[in-house]
C-alpha positions in Angstrom: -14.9 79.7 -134.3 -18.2 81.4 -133.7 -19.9 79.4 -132.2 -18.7 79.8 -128.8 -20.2 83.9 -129.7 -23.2 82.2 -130.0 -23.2 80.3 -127.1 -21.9 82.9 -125.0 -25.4 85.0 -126.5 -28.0 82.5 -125.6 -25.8 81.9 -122.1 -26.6 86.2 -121.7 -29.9 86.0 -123.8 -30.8 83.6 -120.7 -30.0 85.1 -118.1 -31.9 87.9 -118.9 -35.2 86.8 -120.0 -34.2 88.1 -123.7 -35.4 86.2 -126.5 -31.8 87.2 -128.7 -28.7 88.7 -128.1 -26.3 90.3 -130.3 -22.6 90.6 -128.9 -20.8 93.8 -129.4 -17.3 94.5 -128.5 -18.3 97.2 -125.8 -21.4 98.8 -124.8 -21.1 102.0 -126.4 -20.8 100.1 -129.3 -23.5 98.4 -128.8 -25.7 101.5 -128.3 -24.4 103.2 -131.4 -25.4 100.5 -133.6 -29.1 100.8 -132.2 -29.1 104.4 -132.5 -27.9 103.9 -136.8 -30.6 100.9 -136.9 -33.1 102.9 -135.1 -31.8 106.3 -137.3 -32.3 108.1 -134.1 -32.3 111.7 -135.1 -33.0 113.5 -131.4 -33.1 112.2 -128.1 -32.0 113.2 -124.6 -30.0 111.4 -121.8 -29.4 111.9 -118.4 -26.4 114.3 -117.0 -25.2 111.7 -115.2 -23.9 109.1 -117.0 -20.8 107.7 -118.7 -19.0 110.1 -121.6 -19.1 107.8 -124.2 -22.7 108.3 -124.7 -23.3 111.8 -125.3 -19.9 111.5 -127.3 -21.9 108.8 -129.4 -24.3 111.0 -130.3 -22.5 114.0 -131.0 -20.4 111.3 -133.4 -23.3 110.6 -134.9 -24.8 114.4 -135.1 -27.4 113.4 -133.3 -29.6 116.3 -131.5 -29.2 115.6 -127.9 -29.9 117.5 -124.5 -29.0 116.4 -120.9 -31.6 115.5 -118.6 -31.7 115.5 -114.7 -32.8 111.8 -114.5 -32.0 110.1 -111.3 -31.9 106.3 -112.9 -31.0 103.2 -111.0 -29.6 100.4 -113.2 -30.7 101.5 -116.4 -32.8 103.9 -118.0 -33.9 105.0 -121.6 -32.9 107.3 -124.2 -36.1 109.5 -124.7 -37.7 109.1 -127.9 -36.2 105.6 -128.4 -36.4 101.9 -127.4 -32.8 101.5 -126.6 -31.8 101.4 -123.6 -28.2 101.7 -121.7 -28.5 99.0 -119.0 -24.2 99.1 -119.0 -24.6 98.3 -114.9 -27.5 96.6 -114.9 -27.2 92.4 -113.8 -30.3 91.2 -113.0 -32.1 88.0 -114.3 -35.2 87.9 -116.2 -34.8 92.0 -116.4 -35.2 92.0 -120.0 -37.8 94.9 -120.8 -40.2 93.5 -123.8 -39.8 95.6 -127.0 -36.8 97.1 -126.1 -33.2 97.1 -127.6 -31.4 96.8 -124.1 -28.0 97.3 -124.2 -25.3 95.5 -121.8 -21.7 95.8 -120.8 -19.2 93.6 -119.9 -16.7 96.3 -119.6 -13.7 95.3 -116.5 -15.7 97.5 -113.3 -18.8 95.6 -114.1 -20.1 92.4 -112.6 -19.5 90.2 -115.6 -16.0 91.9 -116.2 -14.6 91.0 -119.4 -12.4 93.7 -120.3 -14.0 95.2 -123.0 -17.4 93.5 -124.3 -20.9 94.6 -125.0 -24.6 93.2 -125.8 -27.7 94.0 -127.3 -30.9 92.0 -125.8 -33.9 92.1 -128.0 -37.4 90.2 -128.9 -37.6 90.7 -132.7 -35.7 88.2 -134.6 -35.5 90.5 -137.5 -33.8 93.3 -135.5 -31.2 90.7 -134.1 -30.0 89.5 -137.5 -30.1 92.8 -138.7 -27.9 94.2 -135.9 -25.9 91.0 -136.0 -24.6 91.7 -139.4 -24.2 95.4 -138.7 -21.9 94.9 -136.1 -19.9 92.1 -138.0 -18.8 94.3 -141.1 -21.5 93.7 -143.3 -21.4 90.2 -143.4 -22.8 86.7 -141.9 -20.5 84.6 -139.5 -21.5 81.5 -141.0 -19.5 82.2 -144.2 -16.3 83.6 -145.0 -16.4 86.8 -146.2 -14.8 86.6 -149.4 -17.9 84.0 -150.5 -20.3 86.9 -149.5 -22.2 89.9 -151.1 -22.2 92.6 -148.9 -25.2 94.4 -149.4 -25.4 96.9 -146.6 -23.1 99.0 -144.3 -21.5 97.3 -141.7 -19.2 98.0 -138.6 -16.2 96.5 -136.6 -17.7 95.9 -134.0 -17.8 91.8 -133.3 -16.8 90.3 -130.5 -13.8 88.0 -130.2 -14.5 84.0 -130.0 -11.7 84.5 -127.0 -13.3 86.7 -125.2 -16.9 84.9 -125.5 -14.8 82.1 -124.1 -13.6 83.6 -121.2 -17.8 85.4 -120.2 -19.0 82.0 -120.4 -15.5 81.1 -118.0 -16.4 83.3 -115.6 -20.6 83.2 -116.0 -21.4 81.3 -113.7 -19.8 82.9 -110.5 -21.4 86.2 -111.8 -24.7 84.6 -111.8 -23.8 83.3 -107.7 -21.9 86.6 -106.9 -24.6 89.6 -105.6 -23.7 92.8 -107.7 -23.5 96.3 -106.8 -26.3 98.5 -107.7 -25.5 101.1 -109.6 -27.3 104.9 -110.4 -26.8 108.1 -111.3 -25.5 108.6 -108.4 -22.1 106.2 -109.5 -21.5 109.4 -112.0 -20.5 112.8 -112.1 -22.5 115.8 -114.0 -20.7 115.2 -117.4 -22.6 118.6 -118.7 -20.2 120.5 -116.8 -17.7 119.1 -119.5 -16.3 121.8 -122.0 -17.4 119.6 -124.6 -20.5 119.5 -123.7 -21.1 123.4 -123.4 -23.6 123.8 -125.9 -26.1 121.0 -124.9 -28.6 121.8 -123.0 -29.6 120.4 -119.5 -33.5 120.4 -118.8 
């Protein structure tokens, strides 16, 4: 069953310029496995940007402030090498060195309903995230045969919904998408949740 994931990960990894992928089932996702991989412990991101990633990081008690970043198409949580590039489509845009994080999510250019990526260059980090994101475990054995060994999450994407990105990948990769920025996104400090995080 999993190997139509996999192919739908090289098709990405591909596109980008990435030499691995790992797929998520959304972005945030995604992002939150890096940030446990990574055991980010402080970091700041820009005011403008979805709410899922400031509520991420407050999930995670993760100290966090907002910054006034203007980003186009991606940009970087400070102090990391993980990066939200949720509206980014762009080929060969894979940064080197980075844990770039994609989404797939229904308003974006690839739209899959609900369906994330991580795009990396260390082999080590991509099986490692792979079998975070999968419960624990390794696709190519059922789980009761396994050991699990380490923490794991539910987080894999669906063999169905692989199916239908590498459907649709090829009209996204003839299709010119929108360019997204800050400026797609409203100030989400203003958000009562948010009233104790500072903005710099």
């Amino acid at each position: 069953m999993f190997e139509i994931v996999n192919e739908f990960e090289n098709a990405i990894a591909d596109f980008f310029g990435a030499p691995c992928a790992v797929s998520t089932d959304c972005c945030t996702h995604a992002i939150e496995l890096c940030l446990r991989y990574k055991k980010i412990k402080k970091t700041t991101v820009p005011n403008h940007t979805y709410l899922s990633i400031p509520l991420t990081l407050k999930k995670l008690d993760i100290s966090f402030s907002f910054n006034r970043e203007q980003w186009t198409e991606y940009y970087k949580l400070s102090n990391t090498n993980i990066i939200d590039a949720a509206t980014l489509w762009r080929q060969n845009s894979y940064i080197p060195g980075t844990l770039m994080c994609i989404s797939f999510q229904y308003k974006k250019h690839l739209s899959l309903g609900r369906a994330g990526m991580i795009l990396c260059d260390n082999v080590v980090d991509c099986a490692n995230l792979l079998k975070m994101g999968y419960d624990g475990r390794h696709r190519n054995a059922p789980w009761p045969e396994q050991k699990i060994t380490s923490m794991g999450y539910h987080y894999y994407l669906t063999p169905e919904t692989a199916q239908l990105g590498l459907d649709k990948l090829p009209d996204a990769i003839q299709r010119t998408p929108k360019i997204w920025s800050w400026k797609d996104y409203p100030d989400i400090s203003n958000n009562y949740i948010f009233k104790d995080i500072p903005v710099s």
